[in-house]
VMD Tcl script that builds the backbone (N, CA, C; Angstrom):
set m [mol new atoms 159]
animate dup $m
set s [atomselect $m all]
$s set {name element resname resid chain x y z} {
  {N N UNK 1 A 116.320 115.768 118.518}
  {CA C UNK 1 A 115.953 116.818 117.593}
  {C C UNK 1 A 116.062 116.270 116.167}
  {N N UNK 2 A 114.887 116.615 115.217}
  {CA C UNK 2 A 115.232 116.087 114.250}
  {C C UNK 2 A 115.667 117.389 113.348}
  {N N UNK 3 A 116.120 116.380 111.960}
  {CA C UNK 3 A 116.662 117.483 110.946}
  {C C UNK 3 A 115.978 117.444 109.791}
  {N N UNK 4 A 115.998 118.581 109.410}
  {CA C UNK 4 A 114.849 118.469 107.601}
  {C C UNK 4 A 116.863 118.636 106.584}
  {N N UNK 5 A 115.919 118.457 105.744}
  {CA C UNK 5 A 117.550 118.293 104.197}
  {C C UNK 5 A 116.831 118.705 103.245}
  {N N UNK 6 A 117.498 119.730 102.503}
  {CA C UNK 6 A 117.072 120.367 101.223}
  {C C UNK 6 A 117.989 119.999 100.361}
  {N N UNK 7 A 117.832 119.828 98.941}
  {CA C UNK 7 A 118.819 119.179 97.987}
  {C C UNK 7 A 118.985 120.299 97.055}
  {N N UNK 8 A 119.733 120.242 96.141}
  {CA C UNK 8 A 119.882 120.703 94.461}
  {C C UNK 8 A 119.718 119.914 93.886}
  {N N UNK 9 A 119.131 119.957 92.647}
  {CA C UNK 9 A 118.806 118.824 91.366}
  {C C UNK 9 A 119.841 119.200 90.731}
  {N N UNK 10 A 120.968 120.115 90.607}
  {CA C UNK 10 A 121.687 120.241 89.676}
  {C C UNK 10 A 122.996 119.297 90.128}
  {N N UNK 11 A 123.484 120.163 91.326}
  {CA C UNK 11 A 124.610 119.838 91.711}
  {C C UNK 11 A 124.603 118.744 92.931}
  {N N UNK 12 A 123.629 118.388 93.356}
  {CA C UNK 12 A 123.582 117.651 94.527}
  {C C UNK 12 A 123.911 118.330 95.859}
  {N N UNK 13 A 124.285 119.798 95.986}
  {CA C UNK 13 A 124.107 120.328 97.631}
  {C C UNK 13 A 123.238 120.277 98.486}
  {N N UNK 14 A 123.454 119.609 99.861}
  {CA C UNK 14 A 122.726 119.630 100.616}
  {C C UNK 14 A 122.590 120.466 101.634}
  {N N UNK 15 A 121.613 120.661 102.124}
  {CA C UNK 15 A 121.501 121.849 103.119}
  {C C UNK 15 A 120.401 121.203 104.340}
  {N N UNK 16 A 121.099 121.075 105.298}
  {CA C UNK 16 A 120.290 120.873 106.610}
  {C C UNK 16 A 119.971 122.289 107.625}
  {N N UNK 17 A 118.445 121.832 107.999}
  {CA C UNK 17 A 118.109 122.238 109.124}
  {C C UNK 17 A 117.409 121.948 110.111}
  {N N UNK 18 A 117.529 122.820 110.906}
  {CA C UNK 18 A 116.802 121.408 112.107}
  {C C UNK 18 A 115.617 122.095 111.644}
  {N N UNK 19 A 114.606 121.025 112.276}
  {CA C UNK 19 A 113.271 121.055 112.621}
  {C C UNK 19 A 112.391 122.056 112.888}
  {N N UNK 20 A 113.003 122.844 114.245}
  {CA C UNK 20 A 112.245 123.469 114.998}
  {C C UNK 20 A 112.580 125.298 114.166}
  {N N UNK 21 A 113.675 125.251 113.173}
  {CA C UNK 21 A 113.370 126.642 112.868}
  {C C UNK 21 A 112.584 126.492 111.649}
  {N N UNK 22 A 111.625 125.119 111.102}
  {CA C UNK 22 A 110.869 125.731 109.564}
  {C C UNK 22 A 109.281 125.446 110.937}
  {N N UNK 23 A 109.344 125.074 111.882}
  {CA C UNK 23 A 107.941 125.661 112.422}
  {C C UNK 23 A 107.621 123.784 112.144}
  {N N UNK 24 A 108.054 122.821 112.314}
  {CA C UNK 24 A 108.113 120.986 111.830}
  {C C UNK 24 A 106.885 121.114 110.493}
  {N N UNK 25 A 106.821 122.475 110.091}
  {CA C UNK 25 A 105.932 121.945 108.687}
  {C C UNK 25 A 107.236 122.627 107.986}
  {N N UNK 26 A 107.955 122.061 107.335}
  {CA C UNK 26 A 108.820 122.038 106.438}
  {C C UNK 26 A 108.207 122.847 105.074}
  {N N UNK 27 A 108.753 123.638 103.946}
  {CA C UNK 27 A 108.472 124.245 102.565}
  {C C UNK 27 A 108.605 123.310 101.712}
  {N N UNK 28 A 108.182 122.901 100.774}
  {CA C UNK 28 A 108.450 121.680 99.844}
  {C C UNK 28 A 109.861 122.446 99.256}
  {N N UNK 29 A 110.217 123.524 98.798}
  {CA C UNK 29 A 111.056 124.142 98.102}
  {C C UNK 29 A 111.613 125.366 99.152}
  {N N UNK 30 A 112.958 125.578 99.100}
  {CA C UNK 30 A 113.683 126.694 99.588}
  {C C UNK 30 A 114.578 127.500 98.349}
  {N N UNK 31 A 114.839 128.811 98.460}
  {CA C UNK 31 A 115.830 129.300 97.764}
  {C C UNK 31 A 117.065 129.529 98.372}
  {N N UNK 32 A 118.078 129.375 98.166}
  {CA C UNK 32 A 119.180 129.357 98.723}
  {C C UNK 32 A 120.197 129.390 97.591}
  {N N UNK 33 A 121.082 130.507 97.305}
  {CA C UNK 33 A 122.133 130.838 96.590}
  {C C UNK 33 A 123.464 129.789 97.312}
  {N N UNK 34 A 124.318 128.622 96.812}
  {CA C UNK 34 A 125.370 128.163 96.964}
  {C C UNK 34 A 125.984 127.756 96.022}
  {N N UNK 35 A 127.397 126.983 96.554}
  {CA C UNK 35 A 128.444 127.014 95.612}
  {C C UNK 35 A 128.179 125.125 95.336}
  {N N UNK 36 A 128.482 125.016 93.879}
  {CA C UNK 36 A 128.546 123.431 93.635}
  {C C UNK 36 A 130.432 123.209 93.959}
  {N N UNK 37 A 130.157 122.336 95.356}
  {CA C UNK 37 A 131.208 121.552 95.491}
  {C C UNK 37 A 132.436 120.767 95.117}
  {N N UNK 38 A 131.509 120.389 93.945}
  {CA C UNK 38 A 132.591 120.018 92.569}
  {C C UNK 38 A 133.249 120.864 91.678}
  {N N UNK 39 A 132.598 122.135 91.433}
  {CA C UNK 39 A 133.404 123.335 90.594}
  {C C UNK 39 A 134.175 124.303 91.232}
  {N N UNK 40 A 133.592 124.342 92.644}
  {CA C UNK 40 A 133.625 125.499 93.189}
  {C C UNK 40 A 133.302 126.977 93.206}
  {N N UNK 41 A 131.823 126.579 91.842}
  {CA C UNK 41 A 131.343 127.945 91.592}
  {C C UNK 41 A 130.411 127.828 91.822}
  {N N UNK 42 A 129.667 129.246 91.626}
  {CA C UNK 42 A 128.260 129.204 92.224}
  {C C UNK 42 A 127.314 128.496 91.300}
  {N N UNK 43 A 126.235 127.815 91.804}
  {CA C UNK 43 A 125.152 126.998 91.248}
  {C C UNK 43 A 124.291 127.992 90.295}
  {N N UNK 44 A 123.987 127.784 89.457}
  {CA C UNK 44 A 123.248 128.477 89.073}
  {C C UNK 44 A 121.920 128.500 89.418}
  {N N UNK 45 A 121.560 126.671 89.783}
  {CA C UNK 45 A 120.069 126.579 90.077}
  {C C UNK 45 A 119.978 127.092 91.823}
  {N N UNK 46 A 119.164 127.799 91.968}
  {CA C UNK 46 A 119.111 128.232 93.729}
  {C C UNK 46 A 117.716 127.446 94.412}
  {N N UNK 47 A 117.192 126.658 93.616}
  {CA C UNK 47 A 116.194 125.887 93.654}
  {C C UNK 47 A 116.533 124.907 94.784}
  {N N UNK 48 A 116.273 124.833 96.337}
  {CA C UNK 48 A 116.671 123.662 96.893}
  {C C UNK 48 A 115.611 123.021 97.059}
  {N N UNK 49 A 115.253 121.589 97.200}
  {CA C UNK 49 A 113.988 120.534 97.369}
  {C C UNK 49 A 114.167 119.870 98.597}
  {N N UNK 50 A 113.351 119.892 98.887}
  {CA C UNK 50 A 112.692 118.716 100.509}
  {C C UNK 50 A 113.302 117.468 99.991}
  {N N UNK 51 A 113.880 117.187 100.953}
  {CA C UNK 51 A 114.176 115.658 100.995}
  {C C UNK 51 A 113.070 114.642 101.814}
  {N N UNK 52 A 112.674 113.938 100.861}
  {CA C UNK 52 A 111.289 113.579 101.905}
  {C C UNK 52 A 111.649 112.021 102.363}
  {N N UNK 53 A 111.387 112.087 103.876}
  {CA C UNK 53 A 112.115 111.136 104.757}
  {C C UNK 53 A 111.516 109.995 105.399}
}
mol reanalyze $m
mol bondsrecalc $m
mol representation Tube
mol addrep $m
């Protein structure tokens, strides 16, 4: 099974998912509200990007 990876440009969070739930055509862009790892607060940017593989 493969996995797709969405990034932040701000904070660097990554977010995996598999394959088979974006339909294997992947979104170039997702929104997704998370926390930057390093502050422990929420990101402001919710902007996540395709990691292209």
């Amino acid at each position: 099974m493969e996995t797709v990876f969405y990034k932040c440009d701000t904070c660097g969070f990554t977010h995996q998912v598999p394959s088979y739930w974006t339909g294997f055509a992947p979104e170039k862009e997702i929104e997704m509200e998370h926390i930057n790892l390093e502050s422990k607060d929420m990101c402001l940017d919710t902007t996540l990007k395709l990691i292209e593989g």
